[in-house]
C-alpha positions in Angstrom: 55.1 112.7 -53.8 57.7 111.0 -55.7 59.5 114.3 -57.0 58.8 115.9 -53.5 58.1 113.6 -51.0 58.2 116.6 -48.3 54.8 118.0 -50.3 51.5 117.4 -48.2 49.3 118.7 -45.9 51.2 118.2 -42.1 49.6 119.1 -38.0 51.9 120.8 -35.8 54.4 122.5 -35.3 56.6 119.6 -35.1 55.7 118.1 -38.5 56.2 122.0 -40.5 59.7 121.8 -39.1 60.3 118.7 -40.2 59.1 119.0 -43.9 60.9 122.4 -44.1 64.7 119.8 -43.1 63.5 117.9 -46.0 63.1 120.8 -48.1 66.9 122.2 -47.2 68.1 118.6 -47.8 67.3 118.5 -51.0 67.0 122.3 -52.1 68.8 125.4 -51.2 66.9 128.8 -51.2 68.5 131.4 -53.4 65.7 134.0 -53.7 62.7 134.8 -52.2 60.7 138.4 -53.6 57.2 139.0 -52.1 55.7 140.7 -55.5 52.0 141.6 -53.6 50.7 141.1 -49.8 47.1 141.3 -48.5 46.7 141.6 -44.6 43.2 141.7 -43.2 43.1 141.4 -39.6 44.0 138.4 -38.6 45.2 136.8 -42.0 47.2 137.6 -44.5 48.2 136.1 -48.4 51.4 136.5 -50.0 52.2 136.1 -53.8 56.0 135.7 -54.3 58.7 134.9 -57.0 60.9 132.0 -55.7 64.0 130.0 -57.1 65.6 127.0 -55.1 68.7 125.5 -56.1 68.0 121.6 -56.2 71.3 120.2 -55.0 71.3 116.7 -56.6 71.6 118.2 -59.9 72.5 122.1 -59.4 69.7 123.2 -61.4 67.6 126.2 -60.5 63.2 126.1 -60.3 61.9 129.3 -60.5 58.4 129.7 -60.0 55.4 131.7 -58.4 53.7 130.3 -54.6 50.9 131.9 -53.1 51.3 132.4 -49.0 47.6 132.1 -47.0 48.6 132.9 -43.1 46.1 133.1 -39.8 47.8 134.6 -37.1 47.0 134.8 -33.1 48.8 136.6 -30.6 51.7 136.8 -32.9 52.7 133.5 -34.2 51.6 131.6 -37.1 48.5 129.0 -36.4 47.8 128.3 -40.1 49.9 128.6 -43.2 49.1 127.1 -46.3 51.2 127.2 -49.8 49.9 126.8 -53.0 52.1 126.6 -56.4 51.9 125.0 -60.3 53.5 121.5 -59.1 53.1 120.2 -62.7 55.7 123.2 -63.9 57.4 122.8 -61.0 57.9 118.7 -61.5 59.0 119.4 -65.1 61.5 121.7 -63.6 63.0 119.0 -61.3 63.1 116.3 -63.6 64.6 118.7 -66.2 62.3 117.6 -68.9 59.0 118.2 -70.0 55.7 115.3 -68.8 53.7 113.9 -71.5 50.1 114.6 -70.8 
């Protein structure tokens, strides 16, 4: 949470909307490439190659997330993201963590 405090679960459409401002504060999206998709009725799952642009220090993560959507009548009623956050920590910080 200190690296991202925008991470975390959040209710609502209200609170996605807001995490995703904090994530273009501090990040800029420069590529998004869905490498595999899996629909099944009412759900779907998304693996993808991503790079953001951190702004603070103009360094760019790259790294894999995996998508899980449930859909009804056509919008978007759960949507969860899963990634490596310990790669993706070391990315920010620019330097490998001790462990």
């Amino acid at each position: 949470m200190q690296v991202f405090p925008f991470a975390g679960h959040r209710q609502g459409k209200v609170a996605a909307l807001e995490a995703l401002r904090a994530i273009a504060k501090d990040y800029l999206l420069e590529s998004y490439t869905p490498k595999m998709m899996i629909i099944d009725g009412d759900r779907a799952a998304v693996m993808s190659d991503v790079a953001f642009k951190q702004r603070s220090t103009d360094r760019t993560l790259r790294f894999h997330i995996a998508d899980f959507l449930r859909f009804r009548d056509g919008r978007i009623v759960e949507f969860r993201e899963f990634t490596n956050t310990f790669d993706l920590v070391e990315q920010a910080l620019g330097r490998m963590l001790p462990i």
